[in-house]
C-alpha positions in Angstrom: 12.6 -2.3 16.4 12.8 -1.8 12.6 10.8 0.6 10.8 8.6 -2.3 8.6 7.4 -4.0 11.8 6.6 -0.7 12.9 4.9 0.0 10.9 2.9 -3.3 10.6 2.0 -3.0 14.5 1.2 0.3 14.9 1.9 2.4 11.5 0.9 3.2 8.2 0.1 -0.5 7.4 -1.5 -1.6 11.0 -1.8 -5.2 10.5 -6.0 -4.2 11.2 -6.3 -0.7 10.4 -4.7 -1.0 6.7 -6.7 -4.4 5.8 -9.8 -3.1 7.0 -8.9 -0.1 4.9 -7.7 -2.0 1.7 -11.5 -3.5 1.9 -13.1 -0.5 2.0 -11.4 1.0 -1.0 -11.6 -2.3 -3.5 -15.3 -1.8 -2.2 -15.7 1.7 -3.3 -13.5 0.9 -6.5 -14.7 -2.8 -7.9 -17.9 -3.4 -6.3 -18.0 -5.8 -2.6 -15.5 -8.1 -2.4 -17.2 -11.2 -1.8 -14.0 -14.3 -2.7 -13.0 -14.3 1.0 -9.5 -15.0 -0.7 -9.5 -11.0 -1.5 -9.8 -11.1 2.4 -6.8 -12.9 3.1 -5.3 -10.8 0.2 -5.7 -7.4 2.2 -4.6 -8.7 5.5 -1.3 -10.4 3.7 -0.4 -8.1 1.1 2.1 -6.0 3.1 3.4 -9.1 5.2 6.8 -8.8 3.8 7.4 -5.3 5.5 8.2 -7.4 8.8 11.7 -7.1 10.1 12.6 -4.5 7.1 14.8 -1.1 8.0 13.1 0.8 4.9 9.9 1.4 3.3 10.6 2.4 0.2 14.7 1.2 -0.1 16.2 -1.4 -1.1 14.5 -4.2 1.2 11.0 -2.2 1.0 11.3 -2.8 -3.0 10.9 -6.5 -2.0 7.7 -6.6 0.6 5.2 -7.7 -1.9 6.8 -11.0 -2.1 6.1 -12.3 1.3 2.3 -11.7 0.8 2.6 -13.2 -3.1 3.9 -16.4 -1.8 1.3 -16.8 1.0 -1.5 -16.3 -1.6 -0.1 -19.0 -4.5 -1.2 -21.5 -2.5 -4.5 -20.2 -4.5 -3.3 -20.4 -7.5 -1.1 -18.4 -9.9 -4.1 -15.1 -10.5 -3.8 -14.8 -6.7 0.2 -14.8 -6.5 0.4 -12.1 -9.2 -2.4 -10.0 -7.7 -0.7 -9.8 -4.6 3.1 -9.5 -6.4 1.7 -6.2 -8.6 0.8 -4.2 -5.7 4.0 -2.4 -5.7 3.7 0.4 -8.3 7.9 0.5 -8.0 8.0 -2.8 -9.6 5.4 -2.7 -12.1 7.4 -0.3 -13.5 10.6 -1.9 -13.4 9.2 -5.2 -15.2 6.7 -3.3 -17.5 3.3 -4.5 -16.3 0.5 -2.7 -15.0 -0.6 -2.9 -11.1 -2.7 -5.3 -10.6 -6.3 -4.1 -8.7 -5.0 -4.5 -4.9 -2.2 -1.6 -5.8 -4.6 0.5 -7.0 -7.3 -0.1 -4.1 -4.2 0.1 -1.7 -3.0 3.3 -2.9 -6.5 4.4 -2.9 -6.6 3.4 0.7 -4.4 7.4 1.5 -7.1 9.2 -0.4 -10.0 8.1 2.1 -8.0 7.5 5.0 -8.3 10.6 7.1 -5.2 12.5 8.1 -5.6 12.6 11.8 -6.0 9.1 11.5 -3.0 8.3 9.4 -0.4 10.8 10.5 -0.2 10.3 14.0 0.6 6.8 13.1 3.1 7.1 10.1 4.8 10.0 12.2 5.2 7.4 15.3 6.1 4.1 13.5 9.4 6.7 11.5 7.5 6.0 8.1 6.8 9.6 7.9 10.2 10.8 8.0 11.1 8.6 5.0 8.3 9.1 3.4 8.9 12.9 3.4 12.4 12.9 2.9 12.3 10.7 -0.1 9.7 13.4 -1.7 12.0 16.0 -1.1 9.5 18.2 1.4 10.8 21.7 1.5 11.0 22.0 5.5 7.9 24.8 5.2 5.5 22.4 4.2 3.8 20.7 6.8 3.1 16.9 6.9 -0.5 17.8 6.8 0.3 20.1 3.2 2.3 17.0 2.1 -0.4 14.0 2.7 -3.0 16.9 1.2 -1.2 16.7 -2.0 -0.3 13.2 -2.0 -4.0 12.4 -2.1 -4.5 14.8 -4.7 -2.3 13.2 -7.4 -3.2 9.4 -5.9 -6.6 10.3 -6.7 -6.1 11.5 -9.8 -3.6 8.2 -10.3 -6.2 5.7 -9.1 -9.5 7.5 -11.4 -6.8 7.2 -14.3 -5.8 3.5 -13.8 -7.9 1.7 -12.1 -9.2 -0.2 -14.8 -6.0 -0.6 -16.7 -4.3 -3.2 -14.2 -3.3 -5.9 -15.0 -5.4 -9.5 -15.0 -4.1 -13.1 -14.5 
């Protein structure tokens, strides 16, 4: 089984876990969200990772498409705010995140580690995850998530009201 299903069944992004997650953070960030169309939003968003062998590759560049196309059917404001949760290609087309990747990047700051680990660790996203940050081997996964939330913190309280709107 491939890493991106994986992790949609029982890792990082837990087709339930992650969603009900995602909520909670666009709660504590922009207020309850009451369009039931954000709902669909935070269960879709990370559709695309089905079937994919990375996370963060060349495939897992591309997962935010999957869940952009499902939500057009609203409308053109729903399609990009689902399309802009990947901070990786916000960069490479020069437009800011759009709300969902900063409440979905939010979602490692208040996820707790013992919840989180064990599954990132067990679905292989951990591995890449690590390796791609260049962990020194005498930092523990714990150490490493503790300072990923650090700076995601820091990332979200700096732009979470500079995303992009459509």
């Amino acid at each position: 089984m491939k890493v991106g299903t994986k992790s949609l069944l029982f890792g990082a992004h837990q087709f339930i876990i992650h969603p009900a997650l995602v909520f909670i953070a666009w709660w504590k960030l922009y207020g309850f969200p009451w369009d039931p169309r954000l709902w669909l939003t935070f269960i879709v968003h990370d559709w695309g990772y089905w079937g994919l062998s990375d996370m963060d590759g060349e495939q897992g560049q591309h997962h935010q498409e999957c869940g952009a196309r499902i939500m057009r059917v609203f409308g053109d404001r729903w399609y990009f705010l689902g399309y802009l949760h990947s901070r990786h290609l916000c960069s490479r087309i020069g437009l800011f995140p759009s709300r969902l990747c900063i409440a979905d990047k939010y979602v490692i700051v208040i996820e707790p580690a013992w919840i989180y680990l064990p599954r990132a660790r067990l679905s292989g996203e951990l591995a890449e995850y690590t390796g791609g940050s260049g962990k020194p081997e005498s930092v523990s996964d714990l150490e490493w998530l503790t300072d990923l939330k650090q700076k995601l913190k820091k990332w979200v309280e700096t732009n979470k009201d500079r995303t992009s709107t459509w």
